[in-house]
TIRO-269300 format. One record per residue (C-alpha): residue in three letters; x negated, y, z. Coordinates in steps of 0.05 Angstrom, whole numbers, padded with zeros to 5 digits, always signed. Example, Ala and Ser with C-alpha at 12.3 -4.5 7.8 and 13.67 -1.06 7.14 Angstrom:
residues 2
ALA-00246-00090+00156
SER-00273-00021+00143
***
This chain:
residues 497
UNK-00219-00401+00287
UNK-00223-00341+00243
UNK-00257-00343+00173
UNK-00319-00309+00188
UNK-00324-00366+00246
UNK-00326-00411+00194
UNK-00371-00382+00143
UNK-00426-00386+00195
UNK-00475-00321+00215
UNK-00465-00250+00201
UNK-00525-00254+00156
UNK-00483-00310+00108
UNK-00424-00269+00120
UNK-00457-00204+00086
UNK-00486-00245+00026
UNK-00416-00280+00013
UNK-00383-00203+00020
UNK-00427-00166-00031
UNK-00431-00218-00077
UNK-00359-00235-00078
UNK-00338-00169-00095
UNK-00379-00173-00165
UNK-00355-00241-00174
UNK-00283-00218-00158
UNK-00284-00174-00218
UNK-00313-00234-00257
UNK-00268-00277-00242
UNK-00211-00224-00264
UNK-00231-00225-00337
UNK-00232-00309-00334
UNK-00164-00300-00302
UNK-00147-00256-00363
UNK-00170-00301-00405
UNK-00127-00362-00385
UNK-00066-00314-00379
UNK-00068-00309-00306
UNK-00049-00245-00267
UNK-00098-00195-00257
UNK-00131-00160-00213
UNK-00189-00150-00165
UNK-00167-00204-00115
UNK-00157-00264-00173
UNK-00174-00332-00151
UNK-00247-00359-00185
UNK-00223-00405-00235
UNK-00236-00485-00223
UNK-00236-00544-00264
UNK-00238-00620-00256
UNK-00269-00659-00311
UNK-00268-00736-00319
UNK-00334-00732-00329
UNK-00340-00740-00252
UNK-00325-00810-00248
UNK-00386-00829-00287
UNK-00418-00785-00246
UNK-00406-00820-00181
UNK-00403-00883-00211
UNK-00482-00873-00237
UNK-00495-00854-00167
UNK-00468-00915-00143
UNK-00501-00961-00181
UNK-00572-00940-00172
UNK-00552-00937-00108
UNK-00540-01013-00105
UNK-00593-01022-00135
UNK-00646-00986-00088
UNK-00600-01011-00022
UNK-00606-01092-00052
UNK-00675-01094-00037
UNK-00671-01066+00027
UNK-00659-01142+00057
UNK-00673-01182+00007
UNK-00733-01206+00044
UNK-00704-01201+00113
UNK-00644-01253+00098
UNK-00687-01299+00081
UNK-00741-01278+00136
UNK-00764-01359+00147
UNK-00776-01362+00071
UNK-00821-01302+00059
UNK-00860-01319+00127
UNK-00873-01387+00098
UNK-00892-01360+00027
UNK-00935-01302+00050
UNK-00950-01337+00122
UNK-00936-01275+00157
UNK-00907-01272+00224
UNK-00823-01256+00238
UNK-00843-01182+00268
UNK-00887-01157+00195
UNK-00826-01187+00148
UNK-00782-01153+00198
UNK-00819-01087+00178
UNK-00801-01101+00100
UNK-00737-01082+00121
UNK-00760-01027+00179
UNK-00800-00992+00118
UNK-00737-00967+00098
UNK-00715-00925+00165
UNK-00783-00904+00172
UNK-00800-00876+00111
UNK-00733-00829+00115
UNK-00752-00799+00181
UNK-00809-00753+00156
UNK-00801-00744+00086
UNK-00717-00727+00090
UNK-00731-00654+00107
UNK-00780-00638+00036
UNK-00730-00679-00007
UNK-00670-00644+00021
UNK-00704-00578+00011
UNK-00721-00601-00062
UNK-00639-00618-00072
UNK-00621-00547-00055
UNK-00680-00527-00097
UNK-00671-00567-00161
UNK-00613-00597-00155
UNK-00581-00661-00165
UNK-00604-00690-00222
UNK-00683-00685-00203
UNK-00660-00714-00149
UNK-00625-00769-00187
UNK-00687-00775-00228
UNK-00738-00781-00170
UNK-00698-00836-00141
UNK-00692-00885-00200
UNK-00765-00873-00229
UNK-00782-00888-00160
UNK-00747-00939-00148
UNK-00761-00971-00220
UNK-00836-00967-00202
UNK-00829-01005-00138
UNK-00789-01066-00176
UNK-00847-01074-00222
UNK-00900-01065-00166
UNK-00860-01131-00135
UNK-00860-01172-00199
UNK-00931-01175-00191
UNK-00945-01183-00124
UNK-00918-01254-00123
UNK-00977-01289-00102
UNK-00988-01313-00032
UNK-01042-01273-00020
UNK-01010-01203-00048
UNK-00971-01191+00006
UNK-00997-01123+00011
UNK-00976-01110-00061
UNK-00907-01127-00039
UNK-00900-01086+00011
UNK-00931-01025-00024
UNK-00868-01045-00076
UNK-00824-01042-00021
UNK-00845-00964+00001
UNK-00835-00944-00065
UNK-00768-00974-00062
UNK-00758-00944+00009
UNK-00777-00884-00007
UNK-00727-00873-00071
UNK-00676-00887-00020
UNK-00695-00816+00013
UNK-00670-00786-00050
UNK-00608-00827-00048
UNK-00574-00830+00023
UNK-00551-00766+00032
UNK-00524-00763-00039
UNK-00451-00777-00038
UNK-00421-00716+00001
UNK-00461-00670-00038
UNK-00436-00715-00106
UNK-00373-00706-00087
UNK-00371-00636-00060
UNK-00401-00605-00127
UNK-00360-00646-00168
UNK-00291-00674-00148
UNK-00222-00635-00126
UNK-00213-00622-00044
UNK-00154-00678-00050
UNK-00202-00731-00071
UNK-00268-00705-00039
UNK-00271-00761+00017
UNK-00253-00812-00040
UNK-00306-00790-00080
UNK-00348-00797-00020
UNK-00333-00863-00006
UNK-00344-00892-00071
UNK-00414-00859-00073
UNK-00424-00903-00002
UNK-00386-00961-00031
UNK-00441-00975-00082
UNK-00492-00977-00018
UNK-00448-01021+00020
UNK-00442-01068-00040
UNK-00518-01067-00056
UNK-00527-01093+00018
UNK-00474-01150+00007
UNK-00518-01176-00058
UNK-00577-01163-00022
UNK-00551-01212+00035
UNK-00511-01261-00021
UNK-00564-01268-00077
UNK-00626-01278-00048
UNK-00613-01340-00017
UNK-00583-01365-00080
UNK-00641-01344-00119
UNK-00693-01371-00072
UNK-00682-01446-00039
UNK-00723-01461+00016
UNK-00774-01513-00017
UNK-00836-01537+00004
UNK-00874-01526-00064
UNK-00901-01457-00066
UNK-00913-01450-00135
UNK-00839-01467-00143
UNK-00813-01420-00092
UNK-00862-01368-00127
UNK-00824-01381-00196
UNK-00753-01371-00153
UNK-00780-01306-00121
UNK-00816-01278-00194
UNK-00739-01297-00221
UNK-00706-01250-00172
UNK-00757-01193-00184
UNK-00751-01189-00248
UNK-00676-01192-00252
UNK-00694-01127-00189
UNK-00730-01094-00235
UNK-00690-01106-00305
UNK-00635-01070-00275
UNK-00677-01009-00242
UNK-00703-00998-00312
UNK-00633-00999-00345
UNK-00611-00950-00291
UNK-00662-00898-00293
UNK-00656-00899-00369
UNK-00576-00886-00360
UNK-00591-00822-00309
UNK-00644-00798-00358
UNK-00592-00796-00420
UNK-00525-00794-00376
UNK-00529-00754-00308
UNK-00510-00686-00312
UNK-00528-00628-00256
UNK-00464-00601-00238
UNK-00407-00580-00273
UNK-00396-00513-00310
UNK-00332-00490-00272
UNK-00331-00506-00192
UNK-00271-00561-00174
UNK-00251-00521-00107
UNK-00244-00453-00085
UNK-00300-00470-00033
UNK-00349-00497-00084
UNK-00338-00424-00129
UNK-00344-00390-00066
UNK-00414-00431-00055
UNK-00431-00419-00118
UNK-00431-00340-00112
UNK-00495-00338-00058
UNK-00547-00319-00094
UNK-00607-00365-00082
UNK-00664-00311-00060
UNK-00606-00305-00002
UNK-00615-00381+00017
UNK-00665-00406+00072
UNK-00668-00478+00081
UNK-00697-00468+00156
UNK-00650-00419+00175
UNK-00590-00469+00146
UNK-00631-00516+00190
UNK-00624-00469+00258
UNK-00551-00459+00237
UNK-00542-00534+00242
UNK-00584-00549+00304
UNK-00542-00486+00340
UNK-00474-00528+00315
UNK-00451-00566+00383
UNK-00396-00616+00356
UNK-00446-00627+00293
UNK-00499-00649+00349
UNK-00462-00695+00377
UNK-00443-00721+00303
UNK-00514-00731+00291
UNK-00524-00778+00355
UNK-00453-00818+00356
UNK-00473-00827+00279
UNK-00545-00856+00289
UNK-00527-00898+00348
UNK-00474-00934+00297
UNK-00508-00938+00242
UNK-00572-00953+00275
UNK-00529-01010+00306
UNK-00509-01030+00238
UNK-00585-01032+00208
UNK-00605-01084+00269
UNK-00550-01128+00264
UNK-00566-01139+00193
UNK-00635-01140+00191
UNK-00637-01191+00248
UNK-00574-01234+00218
UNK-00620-01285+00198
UNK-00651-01299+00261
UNK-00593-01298+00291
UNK-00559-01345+00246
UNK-00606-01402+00245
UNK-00620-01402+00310
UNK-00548-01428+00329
UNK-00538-01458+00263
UNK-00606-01487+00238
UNK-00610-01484+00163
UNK-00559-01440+00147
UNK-00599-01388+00107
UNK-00541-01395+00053
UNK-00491-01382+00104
UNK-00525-01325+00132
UNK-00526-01288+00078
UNK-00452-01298+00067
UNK-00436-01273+00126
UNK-00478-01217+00112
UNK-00435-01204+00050
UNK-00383-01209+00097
UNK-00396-01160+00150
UNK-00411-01106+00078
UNK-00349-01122+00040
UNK-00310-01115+00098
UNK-00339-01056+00104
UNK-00331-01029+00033
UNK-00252-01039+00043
UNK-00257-00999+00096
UNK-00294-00949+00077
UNK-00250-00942+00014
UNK-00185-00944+00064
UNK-00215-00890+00100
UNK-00237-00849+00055
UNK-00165-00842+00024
UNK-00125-00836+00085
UNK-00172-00782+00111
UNK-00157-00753+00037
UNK-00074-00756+00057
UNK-00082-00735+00130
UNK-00145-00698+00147
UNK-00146-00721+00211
UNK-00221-00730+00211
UNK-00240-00735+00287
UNK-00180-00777+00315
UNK-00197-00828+00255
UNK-00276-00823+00264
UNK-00258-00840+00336
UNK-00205-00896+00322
UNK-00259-00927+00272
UNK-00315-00917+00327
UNK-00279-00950+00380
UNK-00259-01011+00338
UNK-00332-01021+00319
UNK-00346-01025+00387
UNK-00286-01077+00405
UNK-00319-01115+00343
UNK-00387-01117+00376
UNK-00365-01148+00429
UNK-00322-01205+00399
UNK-00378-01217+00349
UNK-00425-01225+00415
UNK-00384-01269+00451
UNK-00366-01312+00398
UNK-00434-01330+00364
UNK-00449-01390+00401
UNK-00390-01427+00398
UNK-00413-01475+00346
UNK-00361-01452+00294
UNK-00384-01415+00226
UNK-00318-01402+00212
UNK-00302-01357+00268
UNK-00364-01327+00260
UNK-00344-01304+00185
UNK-00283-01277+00212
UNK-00312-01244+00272
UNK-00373-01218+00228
UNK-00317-01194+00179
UNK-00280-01154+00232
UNK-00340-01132+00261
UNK-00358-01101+00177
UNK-00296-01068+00168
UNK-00302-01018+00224
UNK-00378-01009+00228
UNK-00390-00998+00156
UNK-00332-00964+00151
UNK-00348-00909+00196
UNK-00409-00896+00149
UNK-00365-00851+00096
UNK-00334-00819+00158
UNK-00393-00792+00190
UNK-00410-00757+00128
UNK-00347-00728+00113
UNK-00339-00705+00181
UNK-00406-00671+00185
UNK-00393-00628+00117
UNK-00321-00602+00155
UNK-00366-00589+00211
UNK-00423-00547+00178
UNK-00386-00512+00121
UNK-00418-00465+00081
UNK-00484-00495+00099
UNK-00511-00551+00038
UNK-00481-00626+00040
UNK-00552-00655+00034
UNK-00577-00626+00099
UNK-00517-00642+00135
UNK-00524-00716+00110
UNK-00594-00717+00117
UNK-00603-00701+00184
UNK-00554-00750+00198
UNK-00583-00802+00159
UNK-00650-00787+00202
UNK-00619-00802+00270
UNK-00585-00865+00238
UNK-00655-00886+00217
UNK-00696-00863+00283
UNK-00638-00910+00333
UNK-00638-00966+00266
UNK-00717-00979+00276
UNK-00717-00972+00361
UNK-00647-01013+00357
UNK-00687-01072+00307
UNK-00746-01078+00346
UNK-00713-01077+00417
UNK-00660-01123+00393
UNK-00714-01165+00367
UNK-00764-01170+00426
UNK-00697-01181+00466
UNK-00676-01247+00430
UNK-00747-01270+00430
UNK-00748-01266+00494
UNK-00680-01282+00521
UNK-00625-01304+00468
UNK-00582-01268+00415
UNK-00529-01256+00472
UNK-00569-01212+00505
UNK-00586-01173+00443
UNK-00524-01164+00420
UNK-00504-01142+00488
UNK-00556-01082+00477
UNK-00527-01052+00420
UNK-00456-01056+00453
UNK-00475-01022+00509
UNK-00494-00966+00462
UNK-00430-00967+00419
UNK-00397-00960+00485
UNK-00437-00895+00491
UNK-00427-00865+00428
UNK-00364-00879+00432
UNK-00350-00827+00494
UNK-00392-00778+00461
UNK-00353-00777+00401
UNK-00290-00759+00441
UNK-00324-00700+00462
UNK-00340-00673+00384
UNK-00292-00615+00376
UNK-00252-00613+00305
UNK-00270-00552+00276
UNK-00249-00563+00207
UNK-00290-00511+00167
UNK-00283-00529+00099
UNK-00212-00549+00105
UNK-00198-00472+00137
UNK-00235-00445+00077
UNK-00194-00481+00020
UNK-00133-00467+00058
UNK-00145-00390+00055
UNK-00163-00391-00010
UNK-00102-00423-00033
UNK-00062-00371+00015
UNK-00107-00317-00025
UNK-00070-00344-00087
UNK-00012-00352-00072
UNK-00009-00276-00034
UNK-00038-00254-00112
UNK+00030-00283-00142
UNK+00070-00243-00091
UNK+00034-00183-00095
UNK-00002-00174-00035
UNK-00066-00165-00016
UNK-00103-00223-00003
UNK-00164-00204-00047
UNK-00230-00248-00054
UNK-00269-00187-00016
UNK-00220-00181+00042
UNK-00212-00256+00034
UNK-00292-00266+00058
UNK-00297-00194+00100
UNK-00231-00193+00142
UNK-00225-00246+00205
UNK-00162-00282+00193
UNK-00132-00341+00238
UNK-00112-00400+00195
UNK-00071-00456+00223
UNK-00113-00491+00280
UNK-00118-00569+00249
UNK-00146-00611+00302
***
């Protein structure tokens, strides 16, 4: 694949050329400056600050936050039906909310992230997301159910500013030898706000009889919700920081040197939807992950109804199946980081979700908890831990073109397959058993699966960083491997499947 390949359209290609050569001689005087050699062809200076780390680690946190309350009513779905005498199918939706509000506002916030940047983005989410914590301390009242749930789409739709936020975190901030660490730990902090939502909830609230006791257990765990959402948005208002002031790769600085007036979101769109293997990314992605969102919204009902009264339990396996996955999405994100070997991993970690599936299924019924926790545990460490993959893998895939529309459109299909898998899945145990259901979603693992053998490896971002590291070290041996001829002459790099 030659470098213009990778740099997408002619169009991009004749931006990144013109503006290169000013920023060529630019980056000369910087060189001068730091007592590098000279010369039209220098290197753009980088720079890694430790700043970073609080950077990602902010990111994670109000991410926890938002991704707790996601289901925090669903695992204890028998409670909240009692309490706001609902039906299983609306408290279903508390969780549903979440994938549905994504679907049509993803586009307008992504376009706003290449637009402002990341930290309105950052502040969007946690005012929004503080607001919706406070609208649910006082909708605990029987009768407020409808103030509850207008909490929740608050809360649902801060997440639309948060999903698609830890390749673009860690693209704009961290080194290309810690990028899919970064990445993880910007999903880890998701994953982990799942496992509390599935641990502390059922702690928090006891199935009792006395409503005006299981109000003052619900108003507890609000307000705790909505203490830390406060804390958090005052932290990004003081703390978070847009980018920082010298790029950390040679692919960021080369990023950085498009001028905006030359960006169009929908023609970075049409790039994407013209990119085959990204495609078939988007669908292999959302059939897992939508997988992922119906298993855990239904855990509940699929809990008690082998092991009656278990809400306690079902929420620990629920914590489970998410810190499971957060070791493996950690795991994954630093071997990809050693090895770059993104599609034979992304299709190892695919296939064992699937193989998980399927023991989970067949093991459900057997009357054992234990072997559920380890099934459920097995079943975690694969299909969460695919989640960091997918986005990694779709930035390789779609290099120059912005992180946040990459992840974005991936997060859509994840939520669009999430809300058909929840309510087939559901309708199907009502109606049959959990067997059956969990069947379902197998058979479409088993799908995505195939298709994600078919996704070809065309490494992008890797190709870029590669030749501009050949570009620097050609500059220390004299020759002439210039920024301009860098972006304007076709060279082949290494293939790296």
């Amino acid at each position: 694949m030659t470098e213009k390949q990778a740099l997408g359209d002619t169009k991009l290609n004749e931006d990144l050329e013109n503006h290169v050569k000013v920023e060529a001689g630019d980056a000369v005087q910087r060189a001068e400056d730091q007592s590098q050699p000279a010369g039209q062809g220098a290197p753009l200076p980088t720079r890694l600050y430790k700043r970073r780390w609080m950077i990602v680690l902010l990111f994670s946190s109000y991410s926890l936050c938002n991704s707790f309350q996601w289901i925090q009513y669903g695992i204890i779905n028998n409670i909240f039906m009692k309490f706001y005498n609902v039906d299983a199918f609306t408290i279903d939706w508390m969780s549903m909310i979440y994938m549905l509000t994504y679907i049509p506002f993803i586009f307008p916030v992504t376009w706003l992230l290449d637009k402002k940047g990341l930290r309105v983005i950052a502040l969007v989410a946690t005012a929004l997301n503080c607001a919706g914590t406070w609208i649910k301390v006082a909708s605990v009242k029987p009768n407020l159910f409808a103030v509850t749930f207008l909490g929740q789409f608050c809360c649902s739709f801060a997440q639309v500013f948060i999903l698609g936020m830890p390749s673009r975190i860690a693209s704009v901030w961290f080194g290309s030898e810690e990028v899919s660490t970064a990445c993880s730990i910007g999903v880890f902090g998701n994953q982990l706000g799942i496992a509390i939502g599935f641990l502390v909830p059922p702690i928090l609230v006891p199935n009792v009889d006395d409503m005006d006791e299981l109000a003052h257990h619900i108003s507890i765990m609000f307000y705790i919700t909505a203490g830390v959402a406060t804390l958090l948005f005052i932290l990004v208002v003081c703390v978070f920081q847009e980018r920082p002031k010298l790029p950390p790769t040679q692919a960021q600085a080369t990023a950085r040197t498009i001028p905006p007036e030359h960006y169009s979101y929908t023609a970075s769109i049409l790039r994407l939807l013209r990119n085959k293997p990204f495609i078939l990314l988007i669908i292999t992605y959302g059939l897992n992950v939508g997988c992922f969102y119906a298993v855990g919204t239904l855990l509940n009902r699929m809990i008690i109804e082998h092991y009656p009264g278990e809400e306690v339990n079902a929420g620990r396996i629920g914590l489970t199946i998410v810190i499971a996955g957060m070791v493996g999405s950690l795991i994954c994100g630093i071997w990809l980081d050693k090895t770059k070997t993104y599609k034979q991993t992304t299709l190892a970690v695919y296939f064992m979700s699937l193989v998980g599936m399927i023991v989970y299924a067949a093991t459900l019924n057997l009357g054992h908890l234990w072997v559920v926790f380890i099934t459920a545990g097995a079943l975690g460490f694969f299909m969460t831990g695919y989640l960091p993959l997918g986005f990694e893998f779709a930035v390789e895939l779609t290099y120059p073109e912005s992180e946040g529309t990459s992840s974005g459109l991936l997060n859509c299909s994840a939520q669009v397959f999430g809300i058909i898998f929840t309510i087939c899945q559901g309708k199907i145990i009502d109606h049959f058993n959990t067997l059956a259901g969990n069947i379902f979603l197998c058979v479409f693992l088993l799908i995505g699966t195939i298709m994600t053998g078919f996704i070809k490896s065309d490494l992008r971002r890797q190709n870029a960083n590669r030749l501009a590291k050949a570009e620097a070290e050609g500059q220390m041996t004299g020759q002439d491997y210039g920024a301009t001829a860098l972006i304007s002459k076709p060279q082949t790099p290494p293939s790296h499947a």
